[in-house]
Every structure is written in C-alpha cells, then in structure tokens.
mmJSON file of the N, C-alpha and C atoms, coordinates in Angstrom:
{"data_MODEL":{"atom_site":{
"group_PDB":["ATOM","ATOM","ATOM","ATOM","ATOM","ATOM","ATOM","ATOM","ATOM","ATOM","ATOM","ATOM","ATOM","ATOM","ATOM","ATOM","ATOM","ATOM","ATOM","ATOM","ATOM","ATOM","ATOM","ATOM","ATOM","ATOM","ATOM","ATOM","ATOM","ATOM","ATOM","ATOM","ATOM","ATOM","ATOM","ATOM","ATOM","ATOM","ATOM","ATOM","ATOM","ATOM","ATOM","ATOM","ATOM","ATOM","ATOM","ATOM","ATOM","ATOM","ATOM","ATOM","ATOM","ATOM","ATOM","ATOM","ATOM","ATOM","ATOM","ATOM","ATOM","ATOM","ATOM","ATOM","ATOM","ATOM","ATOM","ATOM","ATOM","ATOM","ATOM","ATOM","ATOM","ATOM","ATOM","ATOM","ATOM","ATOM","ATOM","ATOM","ATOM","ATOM","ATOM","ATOM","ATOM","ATOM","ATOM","ATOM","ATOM","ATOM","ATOM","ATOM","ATOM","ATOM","ATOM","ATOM","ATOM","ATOM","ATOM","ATOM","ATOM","ATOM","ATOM","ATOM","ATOM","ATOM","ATOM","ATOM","ATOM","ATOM","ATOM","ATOM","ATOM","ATOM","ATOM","ATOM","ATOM","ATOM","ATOM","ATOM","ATOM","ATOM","ATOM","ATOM","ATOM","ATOM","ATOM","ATOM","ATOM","ATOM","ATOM","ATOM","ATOM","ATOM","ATOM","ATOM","ATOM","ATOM","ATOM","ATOM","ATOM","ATOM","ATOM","ATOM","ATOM","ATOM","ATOM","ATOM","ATOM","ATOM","ATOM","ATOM","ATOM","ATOM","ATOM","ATOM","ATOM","ATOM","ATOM","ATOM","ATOM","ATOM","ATOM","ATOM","ATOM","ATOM","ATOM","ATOM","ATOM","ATOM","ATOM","ATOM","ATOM","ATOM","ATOM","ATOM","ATOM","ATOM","ATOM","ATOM","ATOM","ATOM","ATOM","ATOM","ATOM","ATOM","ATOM","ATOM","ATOM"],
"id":[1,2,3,4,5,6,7,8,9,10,11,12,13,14,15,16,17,18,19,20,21,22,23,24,25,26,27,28,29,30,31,32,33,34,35,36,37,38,39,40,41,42,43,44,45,46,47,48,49,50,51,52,53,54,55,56,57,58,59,60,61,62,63,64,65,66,67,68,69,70,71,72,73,74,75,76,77,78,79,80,81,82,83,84,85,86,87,88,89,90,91,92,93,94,95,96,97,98,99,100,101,102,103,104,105,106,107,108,109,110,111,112,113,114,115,116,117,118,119,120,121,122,123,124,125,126,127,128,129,130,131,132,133,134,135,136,137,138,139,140,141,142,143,144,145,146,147,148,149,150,151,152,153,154,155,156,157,158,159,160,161,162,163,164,165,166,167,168,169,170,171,172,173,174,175,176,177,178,179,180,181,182,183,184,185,186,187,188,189],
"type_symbol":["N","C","C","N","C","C","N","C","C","N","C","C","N","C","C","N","C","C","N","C","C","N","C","C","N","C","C","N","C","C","N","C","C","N","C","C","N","C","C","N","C","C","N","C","C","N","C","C","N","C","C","N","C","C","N","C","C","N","C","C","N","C","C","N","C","C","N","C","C","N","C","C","N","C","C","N","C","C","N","C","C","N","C","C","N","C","C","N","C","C","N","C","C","N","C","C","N","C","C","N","C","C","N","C","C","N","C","C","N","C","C","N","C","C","N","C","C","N","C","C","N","C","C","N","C","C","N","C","C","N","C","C","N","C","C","N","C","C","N","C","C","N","C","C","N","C","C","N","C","C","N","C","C","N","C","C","N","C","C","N","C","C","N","C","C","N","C","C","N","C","C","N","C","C","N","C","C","N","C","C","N","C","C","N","C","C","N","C","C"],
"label_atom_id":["N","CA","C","N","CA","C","N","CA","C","N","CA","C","N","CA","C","N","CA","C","N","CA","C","N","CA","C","N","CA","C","N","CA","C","N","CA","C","N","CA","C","N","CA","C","N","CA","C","N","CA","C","N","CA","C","N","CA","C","N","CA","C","N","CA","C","N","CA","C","N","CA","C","N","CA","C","N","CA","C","N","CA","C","N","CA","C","N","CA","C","N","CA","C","N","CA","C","N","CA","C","N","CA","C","N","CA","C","N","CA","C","N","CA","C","N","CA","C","N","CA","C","N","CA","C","N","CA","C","N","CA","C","N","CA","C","N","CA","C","N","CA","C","N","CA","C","N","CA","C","N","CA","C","N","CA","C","N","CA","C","N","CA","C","N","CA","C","N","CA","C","N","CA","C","N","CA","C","N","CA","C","N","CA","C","N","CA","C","N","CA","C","N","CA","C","N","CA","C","N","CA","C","N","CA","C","N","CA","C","N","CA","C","N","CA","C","N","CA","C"],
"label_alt_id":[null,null,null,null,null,null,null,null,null,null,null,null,null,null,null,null,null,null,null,null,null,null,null,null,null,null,null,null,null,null,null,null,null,null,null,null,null,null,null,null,null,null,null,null,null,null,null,null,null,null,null,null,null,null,null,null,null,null,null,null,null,null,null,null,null,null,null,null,null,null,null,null,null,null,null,null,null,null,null,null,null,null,null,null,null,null,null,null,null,null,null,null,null,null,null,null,null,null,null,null,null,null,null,null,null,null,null,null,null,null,null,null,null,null,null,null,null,null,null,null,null,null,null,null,null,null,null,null,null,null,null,null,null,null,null,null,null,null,null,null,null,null,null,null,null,null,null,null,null,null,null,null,null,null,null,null,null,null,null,null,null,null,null,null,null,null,null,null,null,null,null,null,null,null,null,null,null,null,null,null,null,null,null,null,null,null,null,null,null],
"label_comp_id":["UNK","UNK","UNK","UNK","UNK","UNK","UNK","UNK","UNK","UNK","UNK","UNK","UNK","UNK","UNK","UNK","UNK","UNK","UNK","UNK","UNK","UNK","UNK","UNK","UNK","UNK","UNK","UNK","UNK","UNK","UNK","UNK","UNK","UNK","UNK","UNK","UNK","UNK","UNK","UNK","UNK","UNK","UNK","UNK","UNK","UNK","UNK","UNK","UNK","UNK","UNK","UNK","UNK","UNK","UNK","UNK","UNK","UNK","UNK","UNK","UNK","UNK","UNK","UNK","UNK","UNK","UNK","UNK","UNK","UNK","UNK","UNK","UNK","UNK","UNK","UNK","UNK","UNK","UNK","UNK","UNK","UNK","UNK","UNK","UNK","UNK","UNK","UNK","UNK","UNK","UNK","UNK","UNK","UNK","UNK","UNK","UNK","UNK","UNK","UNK","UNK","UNK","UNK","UNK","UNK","UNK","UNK","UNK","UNK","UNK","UNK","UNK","UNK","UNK","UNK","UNK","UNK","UNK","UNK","UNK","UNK","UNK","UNK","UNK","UNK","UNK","UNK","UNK","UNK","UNK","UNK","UNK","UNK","UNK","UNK","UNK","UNK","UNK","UNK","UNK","UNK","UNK","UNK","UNK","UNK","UNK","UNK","UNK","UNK","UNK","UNK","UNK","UNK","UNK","UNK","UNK","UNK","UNK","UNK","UNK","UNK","UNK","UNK","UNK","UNK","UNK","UNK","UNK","UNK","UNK","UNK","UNK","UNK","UNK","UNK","UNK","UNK","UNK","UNK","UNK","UNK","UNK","UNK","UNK","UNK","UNK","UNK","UNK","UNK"],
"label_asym_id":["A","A","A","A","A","A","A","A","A","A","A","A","A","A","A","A","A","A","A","A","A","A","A","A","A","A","A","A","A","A","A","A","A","A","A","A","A","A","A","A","A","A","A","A","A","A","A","A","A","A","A","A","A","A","A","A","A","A","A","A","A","A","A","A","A","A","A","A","A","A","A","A","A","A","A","A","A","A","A","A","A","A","A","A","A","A","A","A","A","A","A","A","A","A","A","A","A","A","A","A","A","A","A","A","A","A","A","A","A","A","A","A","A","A","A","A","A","A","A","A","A","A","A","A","A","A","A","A","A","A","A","A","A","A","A","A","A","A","A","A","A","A","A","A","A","A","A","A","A","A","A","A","A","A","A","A","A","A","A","A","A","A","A","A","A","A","A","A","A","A","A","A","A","A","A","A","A","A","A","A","A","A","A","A","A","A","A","A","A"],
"label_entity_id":["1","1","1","1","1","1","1","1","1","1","1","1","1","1","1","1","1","1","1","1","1","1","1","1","1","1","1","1","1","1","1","1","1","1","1","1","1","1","1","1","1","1","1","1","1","1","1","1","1","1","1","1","1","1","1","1","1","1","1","1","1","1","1","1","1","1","1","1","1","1","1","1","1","1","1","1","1","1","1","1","1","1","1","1","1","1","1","1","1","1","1","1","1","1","1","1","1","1","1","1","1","1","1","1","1","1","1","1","1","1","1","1","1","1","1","1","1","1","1","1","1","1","1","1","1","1","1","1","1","1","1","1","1","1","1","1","1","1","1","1","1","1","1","1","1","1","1","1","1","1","1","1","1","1","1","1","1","1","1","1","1","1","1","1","1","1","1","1","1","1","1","1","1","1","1","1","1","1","1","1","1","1","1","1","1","1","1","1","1"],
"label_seq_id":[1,1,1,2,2,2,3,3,3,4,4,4,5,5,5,6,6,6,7,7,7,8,8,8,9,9,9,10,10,10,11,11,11,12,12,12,13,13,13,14,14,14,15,15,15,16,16,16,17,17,17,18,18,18,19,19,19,20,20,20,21,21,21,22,22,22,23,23,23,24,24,24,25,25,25,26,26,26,27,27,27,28,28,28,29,29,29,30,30,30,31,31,31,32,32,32,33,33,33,34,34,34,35,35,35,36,36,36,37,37,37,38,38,38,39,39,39,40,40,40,41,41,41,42,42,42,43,43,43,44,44,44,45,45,45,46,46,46,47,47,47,48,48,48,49,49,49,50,50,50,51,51,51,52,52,52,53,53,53,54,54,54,55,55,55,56,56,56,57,57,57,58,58,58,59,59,59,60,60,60,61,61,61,62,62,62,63,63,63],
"pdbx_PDB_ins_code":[null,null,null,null,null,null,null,null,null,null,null,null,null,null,null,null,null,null,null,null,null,null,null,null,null,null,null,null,null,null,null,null,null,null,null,null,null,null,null,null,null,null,null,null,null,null,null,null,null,null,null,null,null,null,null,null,null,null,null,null,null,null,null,null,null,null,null,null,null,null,null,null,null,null,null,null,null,null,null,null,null,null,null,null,null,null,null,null,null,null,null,null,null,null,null,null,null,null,null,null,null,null,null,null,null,null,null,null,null,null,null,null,null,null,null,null,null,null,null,null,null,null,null,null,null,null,null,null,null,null,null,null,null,null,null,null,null,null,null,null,null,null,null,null,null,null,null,null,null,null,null,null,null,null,null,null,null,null,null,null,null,null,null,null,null,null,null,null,null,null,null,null,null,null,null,null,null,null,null,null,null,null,null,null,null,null,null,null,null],
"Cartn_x":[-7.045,-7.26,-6.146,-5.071,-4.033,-4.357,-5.38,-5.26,-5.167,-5.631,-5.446,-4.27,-3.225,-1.973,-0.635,-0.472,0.474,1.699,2.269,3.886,4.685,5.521,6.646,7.445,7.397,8.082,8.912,9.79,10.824,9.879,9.196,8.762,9.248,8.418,8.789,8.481,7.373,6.573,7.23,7.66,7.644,8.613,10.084,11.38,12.256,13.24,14.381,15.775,16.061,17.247,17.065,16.506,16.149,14.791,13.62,12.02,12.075,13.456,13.071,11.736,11.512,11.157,9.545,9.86,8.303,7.683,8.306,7.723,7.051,7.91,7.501,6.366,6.136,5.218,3.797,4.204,2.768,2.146,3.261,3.086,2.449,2.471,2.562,1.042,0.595,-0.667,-0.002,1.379,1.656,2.061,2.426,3.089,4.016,5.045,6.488,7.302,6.935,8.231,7.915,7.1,7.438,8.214,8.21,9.019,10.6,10.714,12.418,12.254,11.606,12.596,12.636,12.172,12.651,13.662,13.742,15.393,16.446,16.332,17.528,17.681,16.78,17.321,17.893,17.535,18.505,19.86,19.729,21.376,22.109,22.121,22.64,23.035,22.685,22.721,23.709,24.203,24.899,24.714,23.823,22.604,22.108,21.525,20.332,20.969,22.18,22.391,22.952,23.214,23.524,22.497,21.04,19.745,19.197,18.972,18.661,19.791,21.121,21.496,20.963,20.629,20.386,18.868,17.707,16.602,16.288,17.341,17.844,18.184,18.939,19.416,18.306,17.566,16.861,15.101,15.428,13.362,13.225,12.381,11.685,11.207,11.676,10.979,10.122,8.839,7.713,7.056,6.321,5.915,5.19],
"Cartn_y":[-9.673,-8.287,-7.707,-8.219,-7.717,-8.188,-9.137,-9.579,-8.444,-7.146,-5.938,-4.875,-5.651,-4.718,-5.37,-4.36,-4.986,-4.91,-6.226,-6.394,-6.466,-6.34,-6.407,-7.144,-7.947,-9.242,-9.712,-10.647,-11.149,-11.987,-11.767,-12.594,-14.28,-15.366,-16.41,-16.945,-16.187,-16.62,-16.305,-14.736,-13.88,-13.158,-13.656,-13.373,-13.606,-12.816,-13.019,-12.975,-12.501,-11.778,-11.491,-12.704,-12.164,-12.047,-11.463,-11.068,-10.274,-9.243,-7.755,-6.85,-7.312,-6.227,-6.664,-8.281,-8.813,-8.678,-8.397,-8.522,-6.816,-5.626,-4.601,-4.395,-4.852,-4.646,-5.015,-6.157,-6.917,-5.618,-5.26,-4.339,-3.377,-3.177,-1.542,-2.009,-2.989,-3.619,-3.278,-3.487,-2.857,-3.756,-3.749,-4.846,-5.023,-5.812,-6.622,-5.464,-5.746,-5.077,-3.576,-3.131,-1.341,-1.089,-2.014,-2.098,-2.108,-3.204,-3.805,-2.662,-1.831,-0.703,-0.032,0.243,1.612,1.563,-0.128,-0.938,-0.801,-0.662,-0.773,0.268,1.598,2.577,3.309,2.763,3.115,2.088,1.295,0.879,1.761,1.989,2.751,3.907,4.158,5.692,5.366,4.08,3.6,3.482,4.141,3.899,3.067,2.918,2.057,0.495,0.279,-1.167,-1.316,-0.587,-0.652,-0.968,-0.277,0.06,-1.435,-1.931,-3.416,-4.388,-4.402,-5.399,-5.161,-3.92,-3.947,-4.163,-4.099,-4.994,-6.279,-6.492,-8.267,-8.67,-8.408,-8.69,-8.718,-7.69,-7.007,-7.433,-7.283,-7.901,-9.208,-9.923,-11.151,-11.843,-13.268,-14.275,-14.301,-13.848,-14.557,-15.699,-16.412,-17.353,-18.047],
"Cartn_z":[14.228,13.899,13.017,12.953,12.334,10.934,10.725,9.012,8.009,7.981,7.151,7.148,7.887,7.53,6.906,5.849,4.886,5.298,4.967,5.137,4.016,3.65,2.723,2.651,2.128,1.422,0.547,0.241,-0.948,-1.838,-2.881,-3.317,-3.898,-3.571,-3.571,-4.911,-5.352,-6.744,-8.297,-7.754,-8.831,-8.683,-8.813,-8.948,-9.948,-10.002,-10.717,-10.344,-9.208,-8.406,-7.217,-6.605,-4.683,-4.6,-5.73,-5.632,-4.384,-4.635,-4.202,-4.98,-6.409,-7.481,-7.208,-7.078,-6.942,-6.174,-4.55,-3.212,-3.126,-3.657,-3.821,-4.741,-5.795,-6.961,-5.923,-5.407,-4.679,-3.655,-2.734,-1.657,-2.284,-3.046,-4.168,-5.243,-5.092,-6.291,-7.555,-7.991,-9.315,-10.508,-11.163,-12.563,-11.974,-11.753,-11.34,-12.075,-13.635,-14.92,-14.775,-14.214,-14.25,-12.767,-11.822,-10.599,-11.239,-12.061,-12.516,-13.09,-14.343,-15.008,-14.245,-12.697,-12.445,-11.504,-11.163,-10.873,-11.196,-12.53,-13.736,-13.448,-13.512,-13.885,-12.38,-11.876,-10.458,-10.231,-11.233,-10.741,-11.384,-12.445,-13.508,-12.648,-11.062,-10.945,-9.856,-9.725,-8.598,-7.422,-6.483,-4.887,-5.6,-6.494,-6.348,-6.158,-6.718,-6.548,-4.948,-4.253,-3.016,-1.942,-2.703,-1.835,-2.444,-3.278,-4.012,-3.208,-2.896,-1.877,-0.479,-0.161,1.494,1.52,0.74,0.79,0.825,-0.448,-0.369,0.912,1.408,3.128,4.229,4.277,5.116,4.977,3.804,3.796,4.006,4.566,4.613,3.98,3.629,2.617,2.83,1.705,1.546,2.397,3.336,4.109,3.044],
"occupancy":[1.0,1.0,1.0,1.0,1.0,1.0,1.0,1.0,1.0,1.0,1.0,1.0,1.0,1.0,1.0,1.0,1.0,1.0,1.0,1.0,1.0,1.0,1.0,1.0,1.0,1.0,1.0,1.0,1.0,1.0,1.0,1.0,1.0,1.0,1.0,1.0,1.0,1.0,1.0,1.0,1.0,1.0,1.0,1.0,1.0,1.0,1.0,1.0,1.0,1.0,1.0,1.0,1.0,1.0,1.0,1.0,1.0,1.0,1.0,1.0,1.0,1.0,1.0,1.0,1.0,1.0,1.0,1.0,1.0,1.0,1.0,1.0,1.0,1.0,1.0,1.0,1.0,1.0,1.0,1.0,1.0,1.0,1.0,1.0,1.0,1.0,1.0,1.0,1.0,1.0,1.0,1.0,1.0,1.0,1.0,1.0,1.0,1.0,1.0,1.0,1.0,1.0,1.0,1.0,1.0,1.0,1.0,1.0,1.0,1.0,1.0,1.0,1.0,1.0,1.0,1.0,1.0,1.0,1.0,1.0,1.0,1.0,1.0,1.0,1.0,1.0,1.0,1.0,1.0,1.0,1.0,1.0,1.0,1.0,1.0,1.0,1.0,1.0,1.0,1.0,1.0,1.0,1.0,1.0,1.0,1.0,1.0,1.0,1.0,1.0,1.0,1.0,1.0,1.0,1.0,1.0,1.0,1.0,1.0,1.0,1.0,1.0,1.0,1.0,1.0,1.0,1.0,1.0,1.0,1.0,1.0,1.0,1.0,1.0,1.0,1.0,1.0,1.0,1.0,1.0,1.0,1.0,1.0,1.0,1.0,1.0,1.0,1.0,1.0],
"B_iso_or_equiv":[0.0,0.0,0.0,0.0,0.0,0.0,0.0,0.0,0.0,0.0,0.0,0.0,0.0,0.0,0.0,0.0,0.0,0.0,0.0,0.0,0.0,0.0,0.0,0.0,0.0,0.0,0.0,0.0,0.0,0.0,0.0,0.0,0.0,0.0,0.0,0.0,0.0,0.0,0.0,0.0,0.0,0.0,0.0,0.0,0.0,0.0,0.0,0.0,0.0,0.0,0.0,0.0,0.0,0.0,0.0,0.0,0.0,0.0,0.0,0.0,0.0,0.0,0.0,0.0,0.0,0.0,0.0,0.0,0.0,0.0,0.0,0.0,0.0,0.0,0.0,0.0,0.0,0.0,0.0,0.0,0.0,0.0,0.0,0.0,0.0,0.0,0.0,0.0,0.0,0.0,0.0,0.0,0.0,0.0,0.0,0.0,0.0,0.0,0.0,0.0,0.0,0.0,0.0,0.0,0.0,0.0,0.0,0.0,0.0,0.0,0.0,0.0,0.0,0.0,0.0,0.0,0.0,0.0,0.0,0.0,0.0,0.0,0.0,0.0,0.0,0.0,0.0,0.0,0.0,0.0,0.0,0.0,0.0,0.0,0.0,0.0,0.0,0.0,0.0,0.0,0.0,0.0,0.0,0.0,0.0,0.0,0.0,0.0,0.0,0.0,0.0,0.0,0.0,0.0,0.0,0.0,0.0,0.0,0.0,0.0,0.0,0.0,0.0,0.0,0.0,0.0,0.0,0.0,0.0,0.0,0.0,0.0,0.0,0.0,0.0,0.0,0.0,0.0,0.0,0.0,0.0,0.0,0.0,0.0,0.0,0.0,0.0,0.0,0.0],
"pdbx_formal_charge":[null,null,null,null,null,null,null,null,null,null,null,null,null,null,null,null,null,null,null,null,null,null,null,null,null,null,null,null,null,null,null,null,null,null,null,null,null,null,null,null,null,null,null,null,null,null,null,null,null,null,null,null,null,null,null,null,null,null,null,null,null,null,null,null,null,null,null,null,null,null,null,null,null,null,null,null,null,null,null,null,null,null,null,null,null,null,null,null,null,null,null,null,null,null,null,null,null,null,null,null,null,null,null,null,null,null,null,null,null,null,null,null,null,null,null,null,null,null,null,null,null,null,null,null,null,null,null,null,null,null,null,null,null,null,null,null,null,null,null,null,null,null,null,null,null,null,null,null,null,null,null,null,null,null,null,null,null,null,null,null,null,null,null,null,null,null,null,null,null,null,null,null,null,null,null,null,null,null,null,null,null,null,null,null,null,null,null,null,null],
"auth_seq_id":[1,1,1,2,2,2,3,3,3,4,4,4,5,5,5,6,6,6,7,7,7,8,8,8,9,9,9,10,10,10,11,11,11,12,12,12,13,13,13,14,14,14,15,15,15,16,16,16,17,17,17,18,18,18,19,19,19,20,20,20,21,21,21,22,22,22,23,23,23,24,24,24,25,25,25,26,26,26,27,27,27,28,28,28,29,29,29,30,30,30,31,31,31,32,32,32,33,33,33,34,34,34,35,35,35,36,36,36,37,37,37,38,38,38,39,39,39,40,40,40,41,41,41,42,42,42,43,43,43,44,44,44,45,45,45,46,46,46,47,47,47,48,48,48,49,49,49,50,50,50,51,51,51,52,52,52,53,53,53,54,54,54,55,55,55,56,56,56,57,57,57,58,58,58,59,59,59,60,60,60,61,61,61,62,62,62,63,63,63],
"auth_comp_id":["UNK","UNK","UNK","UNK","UNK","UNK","UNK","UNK","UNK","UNK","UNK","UNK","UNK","UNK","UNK","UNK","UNK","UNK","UNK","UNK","UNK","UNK","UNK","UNK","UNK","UNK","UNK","UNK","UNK","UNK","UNK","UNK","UNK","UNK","UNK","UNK","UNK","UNK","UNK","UNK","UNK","UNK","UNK","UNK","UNK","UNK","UNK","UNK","UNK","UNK","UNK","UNK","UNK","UNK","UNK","UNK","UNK","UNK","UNK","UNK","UNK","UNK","UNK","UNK","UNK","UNK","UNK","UNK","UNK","UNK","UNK","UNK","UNK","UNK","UNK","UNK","UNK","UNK","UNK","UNK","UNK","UNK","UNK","UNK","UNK","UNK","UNK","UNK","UNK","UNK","UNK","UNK","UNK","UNK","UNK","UNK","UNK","UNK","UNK","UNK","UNK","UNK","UNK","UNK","UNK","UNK","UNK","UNK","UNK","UNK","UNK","UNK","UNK","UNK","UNK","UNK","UNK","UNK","UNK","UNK","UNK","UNK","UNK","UNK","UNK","UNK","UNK","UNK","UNK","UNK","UNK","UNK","UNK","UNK","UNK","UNK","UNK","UNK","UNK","UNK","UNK","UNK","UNK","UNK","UNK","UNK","UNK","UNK","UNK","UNK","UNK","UNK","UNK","UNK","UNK","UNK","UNK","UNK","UNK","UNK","UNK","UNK","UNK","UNK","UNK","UNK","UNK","UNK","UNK","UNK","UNK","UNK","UNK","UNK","UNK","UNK","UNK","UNK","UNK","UNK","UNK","UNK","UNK","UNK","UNK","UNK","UNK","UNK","UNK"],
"auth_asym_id":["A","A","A","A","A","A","A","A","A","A","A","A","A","A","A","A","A","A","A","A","A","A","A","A","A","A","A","A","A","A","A","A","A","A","A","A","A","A","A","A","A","A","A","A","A","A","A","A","A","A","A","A","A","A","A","A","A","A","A","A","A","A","A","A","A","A","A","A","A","A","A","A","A","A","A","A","A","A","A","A","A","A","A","A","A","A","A","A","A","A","A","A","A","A","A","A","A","A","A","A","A","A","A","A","A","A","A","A","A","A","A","A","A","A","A","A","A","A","A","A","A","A","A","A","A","A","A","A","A","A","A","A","A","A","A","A","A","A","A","A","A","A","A","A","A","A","A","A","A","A","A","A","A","A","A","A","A","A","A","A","A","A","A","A","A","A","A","A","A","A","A","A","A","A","A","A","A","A","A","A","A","A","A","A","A","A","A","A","A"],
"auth_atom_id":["N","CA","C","N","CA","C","N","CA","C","N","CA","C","N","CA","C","N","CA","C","N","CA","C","N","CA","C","N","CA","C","N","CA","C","N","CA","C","N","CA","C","N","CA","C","N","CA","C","N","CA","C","N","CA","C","N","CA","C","N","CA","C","N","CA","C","N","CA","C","N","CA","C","N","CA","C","N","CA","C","N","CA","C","N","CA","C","N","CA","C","N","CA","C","N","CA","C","N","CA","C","N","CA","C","N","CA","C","N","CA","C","N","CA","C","N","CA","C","N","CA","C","N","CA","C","N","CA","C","N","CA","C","N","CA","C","N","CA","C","N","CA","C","N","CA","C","N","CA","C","N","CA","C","N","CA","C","N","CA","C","N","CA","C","N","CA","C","N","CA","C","N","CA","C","N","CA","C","N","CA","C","N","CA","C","N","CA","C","N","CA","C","N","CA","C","N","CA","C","N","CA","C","N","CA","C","N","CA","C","N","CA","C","N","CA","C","N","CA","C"],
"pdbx_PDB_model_num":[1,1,1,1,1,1,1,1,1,1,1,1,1,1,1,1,1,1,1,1,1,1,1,1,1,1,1,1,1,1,1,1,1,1,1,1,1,1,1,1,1,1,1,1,1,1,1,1,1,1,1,1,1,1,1,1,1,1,1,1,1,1,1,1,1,1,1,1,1,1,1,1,1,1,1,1,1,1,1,1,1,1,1,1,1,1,1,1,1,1,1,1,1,1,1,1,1,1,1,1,1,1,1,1,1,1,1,1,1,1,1,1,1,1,1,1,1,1,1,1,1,1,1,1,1,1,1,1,1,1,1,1,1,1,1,1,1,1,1,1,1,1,1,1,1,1,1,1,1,1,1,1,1,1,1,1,1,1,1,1,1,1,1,1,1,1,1,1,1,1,1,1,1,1,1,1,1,1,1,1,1,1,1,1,1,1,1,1,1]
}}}
C-alpha cells in the first residue's frame, strides 16, 4: 500500500556532486539543470552551500 508515496533521494543516475540536484528534480518531476541553476544561485548567497552539504549528509542513496 505504501507504493504511492514519494521519497526523496540522492540520485544514483543523474549526478554531479552527491545527486542532491538530481534526487530533487526527480521528487519535484522537473529538469535536473533548472534544479542546479537555482543551486548555483543559492551558493552564491552563502546558506545555500551549507543547506547543499546538510542534504548531502542527510538524504538517502537512491536503492
């Protein structure tokens, strides 16, 4: 019964740096690369690269 609830994941497929950007895009049905620019543009703001290591840590590899 649980097959219809979504989990959030590190992507295994579709990475570059952990497949924080990929595992979200999937969760999200979205393009990978409009996930990373809006990556970039949160490192640039300084949280965001803090919030991108503690997902890395914290989310779950892909099965």
């Amino acid at each position: 019964m649980r097959s219809n609830v979504k989990r959030l994941f590190r992507s295994r497929s579709d990475k570059i740096l952990g497949g924080v950007c990929g595992g979200i895009a999937a969760y999200f049905s979205v393009d990978p690369v409009l996930i990373r620019l809006i990556c970039i543009l949160l490192l640039f703001s300084g949280a965001g690269l803090l919030a991108y290591i503690i997902a890395w840590i914290i989310v779950p590899l892909e099965r």
